[in-house]
Backbone as CSV, one residue per row, in Angstrom:
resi,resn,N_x,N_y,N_z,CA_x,CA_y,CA_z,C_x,C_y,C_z
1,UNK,13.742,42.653,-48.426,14.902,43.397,-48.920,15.319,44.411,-47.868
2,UNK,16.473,44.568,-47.234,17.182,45.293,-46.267,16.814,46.589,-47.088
3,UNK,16.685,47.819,-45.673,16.418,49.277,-46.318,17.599,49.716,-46.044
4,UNK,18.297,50.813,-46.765,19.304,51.888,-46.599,18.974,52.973,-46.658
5,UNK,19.732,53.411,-45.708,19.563,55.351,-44.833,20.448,56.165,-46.004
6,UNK,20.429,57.266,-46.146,21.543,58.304,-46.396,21.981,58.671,-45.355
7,UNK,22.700,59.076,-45.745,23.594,60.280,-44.281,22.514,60.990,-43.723
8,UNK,22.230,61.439,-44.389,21.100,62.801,-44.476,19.791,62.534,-43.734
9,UNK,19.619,60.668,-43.774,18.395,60.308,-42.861,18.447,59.752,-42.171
10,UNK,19.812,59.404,-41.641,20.171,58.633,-40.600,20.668,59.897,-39.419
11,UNK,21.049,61.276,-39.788,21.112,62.380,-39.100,19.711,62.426,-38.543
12,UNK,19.331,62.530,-39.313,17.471,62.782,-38.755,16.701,62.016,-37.886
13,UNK,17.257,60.504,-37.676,17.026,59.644,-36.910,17.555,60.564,-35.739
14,UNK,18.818,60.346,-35.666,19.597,60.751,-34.578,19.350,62.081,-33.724
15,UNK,19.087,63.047,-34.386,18.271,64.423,-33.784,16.844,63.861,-33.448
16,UNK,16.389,62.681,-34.316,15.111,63.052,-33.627,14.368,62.879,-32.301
17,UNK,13.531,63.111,-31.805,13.187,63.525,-30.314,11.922,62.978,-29.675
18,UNK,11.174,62.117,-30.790,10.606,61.487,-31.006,10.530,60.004,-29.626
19,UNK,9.805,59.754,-29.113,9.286,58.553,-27.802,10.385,57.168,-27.979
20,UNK,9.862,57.121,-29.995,10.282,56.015,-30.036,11.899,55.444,-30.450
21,UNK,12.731,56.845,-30.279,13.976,56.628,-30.862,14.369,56.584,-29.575
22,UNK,14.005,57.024,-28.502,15.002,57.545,-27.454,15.447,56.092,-26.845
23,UNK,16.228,55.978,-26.137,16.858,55.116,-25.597,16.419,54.770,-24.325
24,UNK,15.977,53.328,-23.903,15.590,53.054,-22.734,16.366,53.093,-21.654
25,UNK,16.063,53.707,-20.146,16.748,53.918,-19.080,16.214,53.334,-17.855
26,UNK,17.302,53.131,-16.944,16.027,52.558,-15.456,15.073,53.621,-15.222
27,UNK,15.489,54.875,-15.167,15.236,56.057,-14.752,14.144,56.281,-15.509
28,UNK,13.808,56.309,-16.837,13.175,56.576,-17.459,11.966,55.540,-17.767
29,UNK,12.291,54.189,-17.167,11.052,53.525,-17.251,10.222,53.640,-15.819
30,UNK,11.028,54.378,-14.965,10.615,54.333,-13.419,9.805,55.613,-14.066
31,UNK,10.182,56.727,-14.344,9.379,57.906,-14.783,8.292,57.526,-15.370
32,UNK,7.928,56.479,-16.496,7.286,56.157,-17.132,5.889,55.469,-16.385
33,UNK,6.500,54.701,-15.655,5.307,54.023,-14.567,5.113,54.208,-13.614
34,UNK,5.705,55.387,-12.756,4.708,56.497,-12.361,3.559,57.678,-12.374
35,UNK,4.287,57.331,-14.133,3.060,58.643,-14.404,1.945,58.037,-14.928
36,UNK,1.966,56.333,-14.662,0.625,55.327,-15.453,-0.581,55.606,-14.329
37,UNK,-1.704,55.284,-15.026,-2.660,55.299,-13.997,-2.705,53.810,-13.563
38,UNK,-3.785,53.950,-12.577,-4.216,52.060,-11.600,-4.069,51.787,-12.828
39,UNK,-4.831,51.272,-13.669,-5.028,50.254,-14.708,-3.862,50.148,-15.247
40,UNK,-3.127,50.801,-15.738,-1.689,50.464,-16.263,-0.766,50.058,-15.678
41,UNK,-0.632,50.942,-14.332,0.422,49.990,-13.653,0.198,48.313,-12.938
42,UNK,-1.344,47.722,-13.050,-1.479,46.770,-12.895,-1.099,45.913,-14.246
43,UNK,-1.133,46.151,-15.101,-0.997,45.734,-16.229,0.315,45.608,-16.383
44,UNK,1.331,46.504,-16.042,2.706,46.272,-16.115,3.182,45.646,-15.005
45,UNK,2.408,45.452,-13.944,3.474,44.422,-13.061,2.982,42.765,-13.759
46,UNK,1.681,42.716,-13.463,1.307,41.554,-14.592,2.357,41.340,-15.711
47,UNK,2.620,41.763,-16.337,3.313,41.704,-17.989,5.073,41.386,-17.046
48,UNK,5.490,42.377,-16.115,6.833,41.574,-16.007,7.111,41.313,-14.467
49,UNK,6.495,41.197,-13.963,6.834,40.425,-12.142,5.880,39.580,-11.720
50,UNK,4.545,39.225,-12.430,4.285,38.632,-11.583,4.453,37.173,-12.208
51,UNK,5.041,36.575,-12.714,5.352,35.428,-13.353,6.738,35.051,-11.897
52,UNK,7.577,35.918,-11.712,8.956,36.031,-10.837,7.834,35.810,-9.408
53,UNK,6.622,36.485,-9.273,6.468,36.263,-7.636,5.846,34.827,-7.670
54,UNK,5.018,34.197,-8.781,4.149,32.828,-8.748,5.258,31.655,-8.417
55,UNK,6.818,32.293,-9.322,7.759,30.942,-8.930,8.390,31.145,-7.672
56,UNK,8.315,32.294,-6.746,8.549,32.447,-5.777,7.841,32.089,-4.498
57,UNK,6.598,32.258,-5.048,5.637,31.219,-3.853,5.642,30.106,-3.964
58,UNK,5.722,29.484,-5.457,6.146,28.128,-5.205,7.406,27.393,-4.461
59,UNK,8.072,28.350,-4.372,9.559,27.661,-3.832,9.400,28.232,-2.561
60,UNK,8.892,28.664,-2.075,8.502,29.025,-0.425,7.932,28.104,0.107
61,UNK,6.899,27.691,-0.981,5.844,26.730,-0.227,6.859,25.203,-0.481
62,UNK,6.858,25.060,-1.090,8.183,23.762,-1.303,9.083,23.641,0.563
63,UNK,9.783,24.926,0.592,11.004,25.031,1.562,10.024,25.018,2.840
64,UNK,9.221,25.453,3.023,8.309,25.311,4.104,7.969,23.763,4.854
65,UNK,7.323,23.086,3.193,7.028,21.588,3.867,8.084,21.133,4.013
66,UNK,9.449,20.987,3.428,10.812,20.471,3.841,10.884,20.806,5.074
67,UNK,10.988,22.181,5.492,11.706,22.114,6.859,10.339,21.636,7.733
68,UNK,9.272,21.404,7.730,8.555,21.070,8.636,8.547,19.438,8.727
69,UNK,8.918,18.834,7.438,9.166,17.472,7.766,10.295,16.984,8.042
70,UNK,11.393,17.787,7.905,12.589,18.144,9.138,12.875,18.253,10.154
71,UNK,11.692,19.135,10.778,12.191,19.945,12.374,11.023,19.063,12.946
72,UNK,10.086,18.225,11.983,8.422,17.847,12.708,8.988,16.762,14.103
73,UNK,8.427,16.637,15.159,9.104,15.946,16.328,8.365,14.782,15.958
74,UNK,9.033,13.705,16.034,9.343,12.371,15.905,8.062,11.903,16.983
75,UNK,7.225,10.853,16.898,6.268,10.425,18.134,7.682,9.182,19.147
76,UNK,7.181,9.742,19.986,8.135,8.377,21.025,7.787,6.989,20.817
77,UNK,8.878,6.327,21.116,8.074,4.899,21.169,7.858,4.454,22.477
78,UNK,6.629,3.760,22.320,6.083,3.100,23.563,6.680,1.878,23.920
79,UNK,6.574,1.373,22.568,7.058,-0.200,22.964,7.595,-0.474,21.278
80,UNK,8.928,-1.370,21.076,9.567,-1.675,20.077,9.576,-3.072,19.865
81,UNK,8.794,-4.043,19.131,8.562,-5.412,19.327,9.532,-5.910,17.953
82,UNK,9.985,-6.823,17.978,10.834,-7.274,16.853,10.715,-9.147,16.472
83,UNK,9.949,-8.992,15.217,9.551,-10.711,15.085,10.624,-11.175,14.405
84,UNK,11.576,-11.584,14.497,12.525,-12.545,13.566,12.111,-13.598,12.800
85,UNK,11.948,-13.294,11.154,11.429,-14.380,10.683,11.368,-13.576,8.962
86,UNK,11.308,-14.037,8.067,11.966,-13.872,6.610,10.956,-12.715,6.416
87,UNK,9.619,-12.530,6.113,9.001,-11.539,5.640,7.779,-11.878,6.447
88,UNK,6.859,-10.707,5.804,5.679,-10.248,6.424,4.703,-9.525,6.065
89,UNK,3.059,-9.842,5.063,2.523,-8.539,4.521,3.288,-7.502,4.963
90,UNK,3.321,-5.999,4.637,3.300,-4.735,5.336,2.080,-4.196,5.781
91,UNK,1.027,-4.581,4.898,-0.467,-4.573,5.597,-0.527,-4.997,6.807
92,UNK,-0.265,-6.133,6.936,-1.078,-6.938,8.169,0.192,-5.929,9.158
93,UNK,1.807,-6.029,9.298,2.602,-5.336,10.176,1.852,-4.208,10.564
94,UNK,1.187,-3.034,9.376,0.699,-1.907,9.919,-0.688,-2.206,10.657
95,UNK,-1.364,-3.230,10.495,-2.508,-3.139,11.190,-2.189,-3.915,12.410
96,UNK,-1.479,-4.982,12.698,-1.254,-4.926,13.961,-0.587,-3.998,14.897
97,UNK,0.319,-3.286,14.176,0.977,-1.672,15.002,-0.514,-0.939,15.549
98,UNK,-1.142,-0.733,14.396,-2.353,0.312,15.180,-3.197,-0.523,15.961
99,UNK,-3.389,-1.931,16.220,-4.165,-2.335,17.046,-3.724,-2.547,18.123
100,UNK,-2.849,-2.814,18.437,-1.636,-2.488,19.388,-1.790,-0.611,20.022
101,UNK,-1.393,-0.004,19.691,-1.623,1.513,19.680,-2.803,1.653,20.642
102,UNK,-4.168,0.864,19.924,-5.538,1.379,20.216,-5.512,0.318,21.752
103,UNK,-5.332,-0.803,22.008,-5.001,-1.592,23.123,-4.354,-0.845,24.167
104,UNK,-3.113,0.216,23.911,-2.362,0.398,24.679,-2.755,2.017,24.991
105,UNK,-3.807,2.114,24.539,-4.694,3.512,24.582,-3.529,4.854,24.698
106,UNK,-2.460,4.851,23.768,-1.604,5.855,23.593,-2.075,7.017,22.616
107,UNK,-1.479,8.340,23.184,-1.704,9.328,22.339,-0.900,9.284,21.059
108,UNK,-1.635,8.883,19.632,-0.497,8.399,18.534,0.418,9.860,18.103
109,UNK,-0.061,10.904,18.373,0.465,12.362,18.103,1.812,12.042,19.336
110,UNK,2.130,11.729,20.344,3.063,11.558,20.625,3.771,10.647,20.741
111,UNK,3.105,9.128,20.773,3.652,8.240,21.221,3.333,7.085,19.687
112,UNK,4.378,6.144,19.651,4.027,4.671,18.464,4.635,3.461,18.913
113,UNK,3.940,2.830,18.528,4.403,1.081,18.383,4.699,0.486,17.322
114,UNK,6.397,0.134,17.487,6.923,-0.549,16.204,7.100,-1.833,16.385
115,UNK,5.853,-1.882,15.485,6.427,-3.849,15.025,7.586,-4.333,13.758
116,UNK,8.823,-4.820,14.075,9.556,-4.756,13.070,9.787,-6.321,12.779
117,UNK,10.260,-6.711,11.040,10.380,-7.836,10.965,11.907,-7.387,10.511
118,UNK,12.504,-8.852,11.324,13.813,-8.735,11.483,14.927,-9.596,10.985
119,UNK,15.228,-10.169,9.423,15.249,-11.469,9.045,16.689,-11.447,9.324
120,UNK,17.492,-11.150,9.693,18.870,-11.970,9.833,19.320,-11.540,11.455
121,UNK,20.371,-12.284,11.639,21.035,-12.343,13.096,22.096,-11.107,13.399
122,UNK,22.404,-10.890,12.241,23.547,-9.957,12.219,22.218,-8.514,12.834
123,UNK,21.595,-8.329,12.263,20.650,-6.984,12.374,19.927,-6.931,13.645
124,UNK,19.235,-8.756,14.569,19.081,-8.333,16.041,20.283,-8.188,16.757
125,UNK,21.004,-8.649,16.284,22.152,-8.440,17.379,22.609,-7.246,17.477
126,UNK,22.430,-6.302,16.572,22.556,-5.109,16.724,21.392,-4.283,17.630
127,UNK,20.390,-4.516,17.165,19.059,-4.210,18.307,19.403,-4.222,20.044
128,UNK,19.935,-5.665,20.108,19.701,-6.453,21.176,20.987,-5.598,21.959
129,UNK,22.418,-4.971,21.464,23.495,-4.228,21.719,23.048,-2.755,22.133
130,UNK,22.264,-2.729,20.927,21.935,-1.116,21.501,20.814,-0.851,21.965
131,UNK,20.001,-1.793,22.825,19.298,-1.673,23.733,17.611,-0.964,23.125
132,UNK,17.528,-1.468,21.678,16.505,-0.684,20.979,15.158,-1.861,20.687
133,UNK,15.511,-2.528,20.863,14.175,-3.833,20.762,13.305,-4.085,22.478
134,UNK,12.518,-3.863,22.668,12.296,-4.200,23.938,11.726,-5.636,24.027
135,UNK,10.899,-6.566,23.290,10.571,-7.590,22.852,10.599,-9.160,21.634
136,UNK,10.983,-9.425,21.872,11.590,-10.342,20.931,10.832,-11.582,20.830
137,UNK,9.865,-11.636,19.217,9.082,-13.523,19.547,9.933,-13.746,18.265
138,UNK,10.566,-15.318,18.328,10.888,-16.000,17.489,10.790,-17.358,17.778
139,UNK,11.134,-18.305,16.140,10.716,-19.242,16.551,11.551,-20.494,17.995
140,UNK,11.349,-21.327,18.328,12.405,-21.589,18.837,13.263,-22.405,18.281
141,UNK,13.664,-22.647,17.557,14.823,-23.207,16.716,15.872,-22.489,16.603
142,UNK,15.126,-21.146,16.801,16.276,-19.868,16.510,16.187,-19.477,17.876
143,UNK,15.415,-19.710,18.511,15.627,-19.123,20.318,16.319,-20.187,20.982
144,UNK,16.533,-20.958,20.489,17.572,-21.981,21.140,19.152,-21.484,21.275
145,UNK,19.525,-20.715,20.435,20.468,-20.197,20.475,20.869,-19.059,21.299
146,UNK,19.832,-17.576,21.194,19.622,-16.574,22.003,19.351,-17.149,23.540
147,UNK,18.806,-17.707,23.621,17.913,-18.151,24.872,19.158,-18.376,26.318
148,UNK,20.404,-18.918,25.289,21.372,-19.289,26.757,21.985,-17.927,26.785
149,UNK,22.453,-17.188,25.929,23.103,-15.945,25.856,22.771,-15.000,27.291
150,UNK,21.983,-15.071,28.035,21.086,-14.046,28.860,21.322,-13.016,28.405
151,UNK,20.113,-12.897,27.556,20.020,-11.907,26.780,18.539,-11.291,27.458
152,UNK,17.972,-11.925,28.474,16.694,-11.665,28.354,15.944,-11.707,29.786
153,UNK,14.977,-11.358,30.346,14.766,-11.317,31.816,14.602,-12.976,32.079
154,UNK,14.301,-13.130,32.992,14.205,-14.579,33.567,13.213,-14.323,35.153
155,UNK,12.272,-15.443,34.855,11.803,-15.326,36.155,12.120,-15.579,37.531
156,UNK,13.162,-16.939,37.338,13.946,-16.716,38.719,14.866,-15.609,38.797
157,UNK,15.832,-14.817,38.378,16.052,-13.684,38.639,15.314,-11.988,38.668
158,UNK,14.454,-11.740,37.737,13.654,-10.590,37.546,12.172,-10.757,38.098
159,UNK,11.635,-10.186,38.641,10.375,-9.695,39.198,9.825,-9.308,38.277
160,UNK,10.189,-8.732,37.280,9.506,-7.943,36.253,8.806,-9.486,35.325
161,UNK,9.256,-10.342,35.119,8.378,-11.329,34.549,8.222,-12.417,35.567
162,UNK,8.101,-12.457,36.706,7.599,-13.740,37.622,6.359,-14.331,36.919
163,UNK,5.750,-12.826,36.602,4.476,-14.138,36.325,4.373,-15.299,34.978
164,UNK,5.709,-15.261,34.382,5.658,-16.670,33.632,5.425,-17.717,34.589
165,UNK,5.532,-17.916,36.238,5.144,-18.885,36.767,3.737,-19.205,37.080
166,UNK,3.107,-17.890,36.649,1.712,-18.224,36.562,0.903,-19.052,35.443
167,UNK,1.638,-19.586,34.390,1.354,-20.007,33.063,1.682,-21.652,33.681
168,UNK,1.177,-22.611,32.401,1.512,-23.897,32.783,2.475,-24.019,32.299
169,UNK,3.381,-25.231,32.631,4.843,-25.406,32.430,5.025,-25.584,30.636
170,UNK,4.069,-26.386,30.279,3.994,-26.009,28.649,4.301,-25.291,27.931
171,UNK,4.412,-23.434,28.738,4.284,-22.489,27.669,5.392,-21.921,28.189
172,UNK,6.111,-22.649,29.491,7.088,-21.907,29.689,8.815,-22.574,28.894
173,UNK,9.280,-21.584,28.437,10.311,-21.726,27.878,11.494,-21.611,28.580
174,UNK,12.490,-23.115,28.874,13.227,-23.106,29.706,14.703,-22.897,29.133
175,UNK,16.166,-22.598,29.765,16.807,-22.109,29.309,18.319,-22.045,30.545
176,UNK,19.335,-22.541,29.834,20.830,-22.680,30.734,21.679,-21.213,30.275
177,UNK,22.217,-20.300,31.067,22.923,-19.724,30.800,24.518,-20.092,30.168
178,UNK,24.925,-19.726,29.401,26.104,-20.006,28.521,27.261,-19.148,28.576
179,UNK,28.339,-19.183,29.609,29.472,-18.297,29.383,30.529,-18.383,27.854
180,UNK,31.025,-17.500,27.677,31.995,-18.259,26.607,32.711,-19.283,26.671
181,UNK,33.048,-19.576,27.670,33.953,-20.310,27.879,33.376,-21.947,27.823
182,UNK,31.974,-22.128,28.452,31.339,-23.028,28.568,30.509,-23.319,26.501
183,UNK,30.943,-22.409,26.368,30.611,-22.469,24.430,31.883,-23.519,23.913
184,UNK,33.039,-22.872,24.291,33.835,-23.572,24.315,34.083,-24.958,24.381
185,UNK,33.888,-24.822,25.676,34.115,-26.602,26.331,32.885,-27.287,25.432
186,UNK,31.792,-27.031,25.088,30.767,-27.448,24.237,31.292,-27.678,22.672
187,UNK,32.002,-27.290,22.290,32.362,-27.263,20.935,33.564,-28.611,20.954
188,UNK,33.750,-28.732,21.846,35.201,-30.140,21.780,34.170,-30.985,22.687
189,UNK,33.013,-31.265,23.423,32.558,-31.747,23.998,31.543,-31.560,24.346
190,UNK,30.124,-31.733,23.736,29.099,-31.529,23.572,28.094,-31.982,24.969
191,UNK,28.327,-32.695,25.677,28.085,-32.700,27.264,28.706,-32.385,28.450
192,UNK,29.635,-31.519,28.020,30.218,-30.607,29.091,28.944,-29.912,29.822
193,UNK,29.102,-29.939,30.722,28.279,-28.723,31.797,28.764,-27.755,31.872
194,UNK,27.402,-26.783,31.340,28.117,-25.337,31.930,28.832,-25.052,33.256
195,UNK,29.280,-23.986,33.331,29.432,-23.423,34.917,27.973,-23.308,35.868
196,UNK,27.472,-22.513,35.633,25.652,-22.614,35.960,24.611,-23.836,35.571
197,UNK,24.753,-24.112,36.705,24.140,-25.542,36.587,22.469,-25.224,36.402
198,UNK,21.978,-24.077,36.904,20.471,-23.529,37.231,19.879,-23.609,35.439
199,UNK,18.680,-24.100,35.757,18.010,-23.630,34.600,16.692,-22.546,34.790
200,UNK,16.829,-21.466,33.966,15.894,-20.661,33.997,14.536,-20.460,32.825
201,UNK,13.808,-19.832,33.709,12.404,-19.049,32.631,12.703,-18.324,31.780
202,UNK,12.994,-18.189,31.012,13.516,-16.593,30.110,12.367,-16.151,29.069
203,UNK,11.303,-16.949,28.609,10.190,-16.699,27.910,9.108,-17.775,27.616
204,UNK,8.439,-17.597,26.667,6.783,-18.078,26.853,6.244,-18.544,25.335
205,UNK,6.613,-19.789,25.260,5.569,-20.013,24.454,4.020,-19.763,23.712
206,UNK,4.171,-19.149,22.367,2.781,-18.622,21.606,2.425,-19.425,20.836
207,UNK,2.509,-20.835,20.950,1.872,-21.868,20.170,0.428,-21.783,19.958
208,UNK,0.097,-21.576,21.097,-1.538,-21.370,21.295,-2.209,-19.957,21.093
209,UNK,-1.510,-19.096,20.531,-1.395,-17.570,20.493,-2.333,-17.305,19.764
210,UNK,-3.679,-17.243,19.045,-4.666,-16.682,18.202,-3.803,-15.591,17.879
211,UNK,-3.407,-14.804,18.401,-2.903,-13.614,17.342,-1.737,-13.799,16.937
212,UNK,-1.043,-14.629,16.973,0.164,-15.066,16.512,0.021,-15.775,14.724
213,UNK,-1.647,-16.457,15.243,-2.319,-16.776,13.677,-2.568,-15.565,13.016
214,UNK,-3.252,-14.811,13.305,-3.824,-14.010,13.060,-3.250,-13.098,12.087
215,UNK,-1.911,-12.610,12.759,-0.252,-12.167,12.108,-0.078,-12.628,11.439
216,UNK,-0.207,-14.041,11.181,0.347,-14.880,10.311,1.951,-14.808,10.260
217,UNK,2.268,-15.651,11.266,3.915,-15.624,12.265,3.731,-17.162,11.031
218,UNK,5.231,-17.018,10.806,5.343,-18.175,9.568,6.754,-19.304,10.530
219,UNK,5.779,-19.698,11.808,6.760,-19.980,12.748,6.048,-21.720,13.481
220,UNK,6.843,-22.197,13.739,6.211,-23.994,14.058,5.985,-23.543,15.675
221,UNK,7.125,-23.319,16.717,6.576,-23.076,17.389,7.841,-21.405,18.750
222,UNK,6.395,-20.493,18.416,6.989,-19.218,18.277,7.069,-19.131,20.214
223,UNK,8.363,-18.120,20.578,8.587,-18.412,21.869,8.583,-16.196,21.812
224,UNK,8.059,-15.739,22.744,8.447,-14.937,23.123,8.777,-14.129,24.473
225,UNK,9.609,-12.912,24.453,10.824,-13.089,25.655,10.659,-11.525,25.910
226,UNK,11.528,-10.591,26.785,11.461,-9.934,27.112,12.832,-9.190,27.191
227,UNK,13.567,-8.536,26.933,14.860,-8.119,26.414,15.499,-7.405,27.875
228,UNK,16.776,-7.554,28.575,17.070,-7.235,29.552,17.574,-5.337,29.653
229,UNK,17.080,-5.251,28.189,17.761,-3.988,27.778,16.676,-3.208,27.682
230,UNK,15.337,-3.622,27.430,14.118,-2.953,27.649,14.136,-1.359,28.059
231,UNK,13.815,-0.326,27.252,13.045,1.021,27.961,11.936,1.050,28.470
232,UNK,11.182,0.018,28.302,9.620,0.190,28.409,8.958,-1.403,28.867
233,UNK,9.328,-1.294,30.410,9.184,-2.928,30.834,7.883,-2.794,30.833
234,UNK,6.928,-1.706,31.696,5.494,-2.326,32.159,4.705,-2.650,30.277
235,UNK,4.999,-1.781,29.297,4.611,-2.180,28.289,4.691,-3.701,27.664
236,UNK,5.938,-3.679,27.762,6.785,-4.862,27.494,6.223,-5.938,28.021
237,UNK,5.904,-5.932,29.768,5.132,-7.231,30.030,3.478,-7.333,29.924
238,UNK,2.658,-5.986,29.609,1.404,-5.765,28.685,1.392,-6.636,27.854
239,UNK,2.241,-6.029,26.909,2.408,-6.789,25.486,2.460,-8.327,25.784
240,UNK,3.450,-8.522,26.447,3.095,-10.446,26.498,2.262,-10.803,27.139
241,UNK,1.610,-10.305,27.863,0.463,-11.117,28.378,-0.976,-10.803,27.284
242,UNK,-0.610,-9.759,26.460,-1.811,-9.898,25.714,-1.561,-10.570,24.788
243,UNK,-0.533,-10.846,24.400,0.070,-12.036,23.386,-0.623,-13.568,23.698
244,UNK,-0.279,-14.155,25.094,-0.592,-14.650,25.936,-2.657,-15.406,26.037
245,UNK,-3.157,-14.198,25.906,-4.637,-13.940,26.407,-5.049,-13.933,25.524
246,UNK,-5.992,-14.719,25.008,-6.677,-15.332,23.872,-8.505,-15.489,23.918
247,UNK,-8.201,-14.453,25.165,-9.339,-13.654,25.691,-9.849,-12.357,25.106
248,UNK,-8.273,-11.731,24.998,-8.845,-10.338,24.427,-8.723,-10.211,23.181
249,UNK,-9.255,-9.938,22.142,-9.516,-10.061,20.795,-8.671,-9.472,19.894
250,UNK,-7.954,-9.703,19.081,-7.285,-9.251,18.128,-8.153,-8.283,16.796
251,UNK,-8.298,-7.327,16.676,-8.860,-6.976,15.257,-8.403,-6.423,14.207
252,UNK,-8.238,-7.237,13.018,-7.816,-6.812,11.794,-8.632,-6.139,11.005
253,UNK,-8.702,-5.796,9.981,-9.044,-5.087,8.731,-9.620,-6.373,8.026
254,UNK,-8.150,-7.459,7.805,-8.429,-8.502,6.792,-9.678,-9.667,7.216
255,UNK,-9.462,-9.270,8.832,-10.275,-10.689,9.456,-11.453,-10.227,8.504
């Protein structure tokens, strides 16, 4: 049941002088908790700030790891290998990246090796433009096509892979350069001769590749090449000859 004042005691409220009538002020709660002792004024920041500082360290610590996985510097790449072919565990991709890594005895804090699987044409050709793939194995059914493009070093022209002539002719992958124009004359006449009559080396058969099994390359018979756009040739021709060498051991996790 609601209470009612008189005049007479609602005056009396109003004069009175009393702690608990008076009206709260900044001023007057600052007065108030200064004149608390230790124990109280710990008690009152407890009771109303420190709830405001706990969500404040949380959102510090939040903005902290953001900007550090922001500003964190990127490791370089050593070498960028790109397999063309539909899919690929992601297991086995990451464990051949780090065995690769440990082969190429790089500091992984600065430096990485990306093995990428690359299933359509539209997406190397973008690689292959912007000069970001340094290595390329595919099968050759599909390197039959790339292969005349000179897209790729060649041993009669580049030094940098001569030594495909050190391999037997078996593993070497041979190859006619293709102007447009000679695409052309090929399309109304399928034994037209190019302009360049020369046939070149441009890459290397991994039929015999143990680690090509190993990968589990879902390929009949896999050719790999060396990209003319390369950042990282001496890697680049590392990498294929250990591709190559069925000497030096591959080690997985799964083996």
């Amino acid at each position: 049941m609601a209470m009612h004042f008189s005049e007479e005691d609602q005056k009396k409220l109003r004069e009175d002088t009393s702690e608990i009538y008076k009206k709260r002020t900044e001023e007057s709660t600052k007065s108030d908790v200064k004149n608390m002792d230790a124990k109280g004024k710990l008690r009152y920041f407890f009771d109303y700030y420190f709830k405001f500082v706990v969500v404040g360290a949380v959102v510090l610590a939040v903005l902290l790891v953001l900007f550090k996985e922001i500003f964190k510097k990127k490791p370089a790449e050593a070498l960028y290998v790109v397999i063309s072919q539909e899919v690929m565990e992601n297991e086995k991709l990451q464990e051949f990246s780090e065995a690769l890594e440990d082969y190429f005895k790089i500091d992984k804090q600065r430096e990485e090796i990306v093995v990428e699987i690359c299933p359509s044409d539209l997406k190397l050709q973008t690689y292959i433009f912007a000069n970001t793939a340094d290595v390329l194995i595919m099968d050759e059914d599909n390197f039959s096509r790339w292969g005349t493009a000179d897209y790729f070093f060649t041993a009669e022209e580049n030094k940098e892979v001569s030594f495909y002539q050190d391999y037997e002719e078996k593993y070497r992958y041979l190859a006619r350069h293709l102007t447009a124009e000679d695409r052309a004359k090929q399309e109304e006449d399928k034994t037209a001769e190019p302009e360049d009559k020369k046939w070149y080396h441009c890459g290397l058969y991994l039929a015999d590749s143990k680690k090509c099994q190993q990968i589990s390359l879902a390929m009949k018979q896999p050719v790999i090449a060396i990209l003319k756009g390369t950042k990282h040739k001496k890697n680049a021709v590392k990498f294929v000859k250990y591709m190559m060498d069925n000497e030096i051991p591959l080690t997985l996790t799964g083996d």
